[in-house]
C-alpha positions as CSV (number, residue, x, y, z in Angstrom):
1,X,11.2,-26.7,-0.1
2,X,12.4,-30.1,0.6
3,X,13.5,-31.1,-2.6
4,X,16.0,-28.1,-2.4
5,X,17.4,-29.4,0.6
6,X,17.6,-32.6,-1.1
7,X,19.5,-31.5,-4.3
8,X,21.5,-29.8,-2.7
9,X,22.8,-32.0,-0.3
10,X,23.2,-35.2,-2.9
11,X,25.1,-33.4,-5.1
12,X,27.5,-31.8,-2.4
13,X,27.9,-35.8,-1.6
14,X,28.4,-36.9,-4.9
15,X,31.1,-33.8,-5.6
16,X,33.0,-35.1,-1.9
17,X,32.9,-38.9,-2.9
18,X,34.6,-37.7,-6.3
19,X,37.2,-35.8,-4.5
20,X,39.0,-39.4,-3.9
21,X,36.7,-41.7,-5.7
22,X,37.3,-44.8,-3.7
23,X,34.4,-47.0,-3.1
24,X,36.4,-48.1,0.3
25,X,37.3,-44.5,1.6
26,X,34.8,-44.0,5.1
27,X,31.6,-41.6,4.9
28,X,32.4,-37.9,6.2
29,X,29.4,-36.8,6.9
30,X,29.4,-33.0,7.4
31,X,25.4,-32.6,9.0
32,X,24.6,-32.9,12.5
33,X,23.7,-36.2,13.5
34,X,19.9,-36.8,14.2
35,X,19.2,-33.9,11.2
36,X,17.2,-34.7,8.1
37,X,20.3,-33.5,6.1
38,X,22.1,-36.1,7.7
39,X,20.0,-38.8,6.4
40,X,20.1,-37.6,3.2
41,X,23.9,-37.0,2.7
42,X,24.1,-40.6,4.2
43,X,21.6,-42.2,1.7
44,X,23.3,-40.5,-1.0
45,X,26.8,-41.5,0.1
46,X,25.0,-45.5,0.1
47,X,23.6,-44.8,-3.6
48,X,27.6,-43.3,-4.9
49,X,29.6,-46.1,-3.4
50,X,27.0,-48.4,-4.6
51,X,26.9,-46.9,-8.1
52,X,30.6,-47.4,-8.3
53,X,30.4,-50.9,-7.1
54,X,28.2,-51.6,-9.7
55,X,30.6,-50.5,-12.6
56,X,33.4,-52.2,-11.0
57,X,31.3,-55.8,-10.6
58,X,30.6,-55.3,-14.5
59,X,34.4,-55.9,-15.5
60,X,34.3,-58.9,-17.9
61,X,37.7,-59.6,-16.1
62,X,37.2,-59.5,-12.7
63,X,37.9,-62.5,-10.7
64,X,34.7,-64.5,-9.6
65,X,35.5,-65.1,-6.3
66,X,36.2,-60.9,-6.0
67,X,33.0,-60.4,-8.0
68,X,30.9,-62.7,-6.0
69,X,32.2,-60.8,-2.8
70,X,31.2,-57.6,-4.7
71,X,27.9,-58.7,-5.3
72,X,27.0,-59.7,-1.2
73,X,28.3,-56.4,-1.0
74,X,26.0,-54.5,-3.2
75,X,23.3,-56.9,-1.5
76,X,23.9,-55.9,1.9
77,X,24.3,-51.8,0.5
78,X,20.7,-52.3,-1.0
79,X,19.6,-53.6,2.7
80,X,21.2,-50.8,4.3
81,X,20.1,-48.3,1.5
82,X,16.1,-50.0,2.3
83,X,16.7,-49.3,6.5
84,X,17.6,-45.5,5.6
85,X,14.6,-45.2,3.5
86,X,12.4,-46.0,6.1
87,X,14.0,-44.0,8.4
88,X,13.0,-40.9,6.2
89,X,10.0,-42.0,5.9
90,X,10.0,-42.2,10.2
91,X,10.9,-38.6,10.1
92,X,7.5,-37.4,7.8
93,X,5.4,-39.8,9.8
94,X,6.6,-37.9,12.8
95,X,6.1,-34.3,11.2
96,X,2.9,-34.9,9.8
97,X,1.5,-37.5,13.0
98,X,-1.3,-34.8,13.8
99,X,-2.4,-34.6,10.7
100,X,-5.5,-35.4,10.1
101,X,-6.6,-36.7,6.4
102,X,-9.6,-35.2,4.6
103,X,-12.1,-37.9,3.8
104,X,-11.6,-37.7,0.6
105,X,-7.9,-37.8,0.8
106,X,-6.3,-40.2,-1.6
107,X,-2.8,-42.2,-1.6
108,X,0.2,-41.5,-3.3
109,X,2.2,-44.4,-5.3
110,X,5.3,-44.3,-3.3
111,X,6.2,-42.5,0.4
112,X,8.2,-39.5,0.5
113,X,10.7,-41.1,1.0
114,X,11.3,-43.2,-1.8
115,X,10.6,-40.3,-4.0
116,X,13.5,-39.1,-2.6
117,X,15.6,-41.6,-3.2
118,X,14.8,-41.6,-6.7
119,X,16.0,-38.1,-6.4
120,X,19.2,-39.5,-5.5
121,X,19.9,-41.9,-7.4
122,X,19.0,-39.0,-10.3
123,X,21.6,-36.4,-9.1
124,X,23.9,-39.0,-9.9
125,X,23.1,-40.1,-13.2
126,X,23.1,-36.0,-13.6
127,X,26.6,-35.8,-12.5
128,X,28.1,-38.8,-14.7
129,X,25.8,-38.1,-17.6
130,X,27.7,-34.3,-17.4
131,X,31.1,-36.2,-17.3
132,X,30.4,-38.5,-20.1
133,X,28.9,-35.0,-22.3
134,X,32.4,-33.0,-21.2
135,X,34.7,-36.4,-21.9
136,X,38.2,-35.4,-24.0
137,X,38.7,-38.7,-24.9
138,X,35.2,-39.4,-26.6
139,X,33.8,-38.7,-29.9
140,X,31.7,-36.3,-30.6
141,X,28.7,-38.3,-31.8
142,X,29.0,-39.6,-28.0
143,X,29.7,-36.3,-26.4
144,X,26.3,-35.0,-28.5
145,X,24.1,-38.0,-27.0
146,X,25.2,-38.1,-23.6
147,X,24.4,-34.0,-23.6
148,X,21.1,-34.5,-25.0
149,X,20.2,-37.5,-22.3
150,X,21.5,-34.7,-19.7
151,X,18.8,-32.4,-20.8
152,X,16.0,-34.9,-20.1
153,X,17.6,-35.8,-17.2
154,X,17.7,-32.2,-15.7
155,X,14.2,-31.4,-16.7
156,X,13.1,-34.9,-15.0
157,X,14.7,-33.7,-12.0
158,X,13.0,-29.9,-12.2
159,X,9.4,-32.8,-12.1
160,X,10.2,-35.0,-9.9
161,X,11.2,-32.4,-7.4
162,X,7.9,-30.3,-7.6
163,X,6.1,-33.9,-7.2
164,X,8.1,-34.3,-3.9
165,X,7.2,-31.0,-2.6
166,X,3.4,-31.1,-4.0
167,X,3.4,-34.5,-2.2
168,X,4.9,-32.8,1.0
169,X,2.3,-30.0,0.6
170,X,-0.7,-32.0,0.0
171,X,0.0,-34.4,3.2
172,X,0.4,-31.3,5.1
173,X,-2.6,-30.1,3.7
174,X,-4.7,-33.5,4.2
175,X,-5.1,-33.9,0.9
176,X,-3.0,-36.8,0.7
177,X,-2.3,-39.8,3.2
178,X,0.6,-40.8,4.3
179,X,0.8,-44.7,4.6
180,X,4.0,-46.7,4.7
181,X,4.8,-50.3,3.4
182,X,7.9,-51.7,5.1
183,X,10.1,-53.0,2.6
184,X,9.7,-57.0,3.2
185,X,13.0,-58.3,1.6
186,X,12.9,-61.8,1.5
187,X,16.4,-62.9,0.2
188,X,18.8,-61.4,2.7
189,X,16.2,-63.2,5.7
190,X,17.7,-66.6,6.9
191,X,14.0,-67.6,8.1
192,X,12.7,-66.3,4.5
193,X,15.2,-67.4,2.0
194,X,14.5,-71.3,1.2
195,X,18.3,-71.3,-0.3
196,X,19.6,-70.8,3.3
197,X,16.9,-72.1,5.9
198,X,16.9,-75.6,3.9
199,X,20.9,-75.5,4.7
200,X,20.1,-76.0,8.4
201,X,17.7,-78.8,8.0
């Protein structure tokens, strides 16, 4: 099963990013290039830096100029996060190309592959929802919520994971089409952003 693969490889990623815990340190990517497991250790290593970037741009300290830069930076992480979605979704295309959909077959409300990047982005909320239930230095009314928000959080990932292979299964099965939207982000475009074409004019 797919999800499988997937789970398993986010979490080895988020347990190597923690291993140093720098949002700077460079990807290591232990699959062989051109593999599926490759794209999704990568995507997962864009979703940990970027969680981490995100905590640090929340600092009611920081310097504006540094948390400005911090902010193009999670902008240009979310473009590069988008491009690796859609090259997921490239791989099912592929797999399934020959496919051909029952009449009656029906649409799902997102492609494979941004199901599985809301896998992702759950494994980690899994692993720092299990670090804030195990924290030393917290109460134990926190302790108590945080493990209680980790059971949800487990059980949605036992869900969404069966939706992702029954998704899998059914476009395999031509019960389902698959049909892609390309991700049309207008803000980081220089011909789409009014903010920056009106600067050349």
């Amino acid at each position: 099963m797919i999800s499988s693969i997937c789970n398993e490889v986010f979490h080895q990623c988020v347990k190597d990013y923690h291993e140093h815990n720098n949002v700077d340190a460079a990807l290591q990517n232990p699959h062989e290039a051109g593999s599926l497991q490759h794209l999704f250790y990568r995507k997962n290593f864009i979703d940990t830096v970027q969680w981490h970037l995100e905590d640090i741009v929340r600092d009611p300290n920081i310097d504006p100029v540094a948390g400005l830069e911090l902010k193009r930076r999670i902008d240009r992480s979310n473009q590069e996060r988008t491009d690796l979605v859609e090259q997921i979704d490239d791989h099912f295309i592929v797999k399934y190309k020959d496919i051909i959909p029952h009449d009656d077959a029906t649409l799902n409300t997102e492609s494979p592959a941004w199901a599985i990047d809301r896998l992702s982005i759950l494994v980690l909320k899994i692993w720092h929802m299990r670090e804030e239930a195990e924290r030393v230095d917290a109460s134990d009314e926190h302790r108590k919520k945080c493990a209680d928000k980790l059971v949800i959080l487990l059980d949605q990932q036992k869900d969404l994971s069966r939706s992702i292979d029954e998704l899998l299964h059914d476009i395999a099965a031509g019960k389902k089409k698959i049909k892609v939207y390309r991700q049309m982000k207008m803000y980081n475009d220089p011909a789409l952003n009014p903010v920056l074409y009106n600067q050349k004019a």
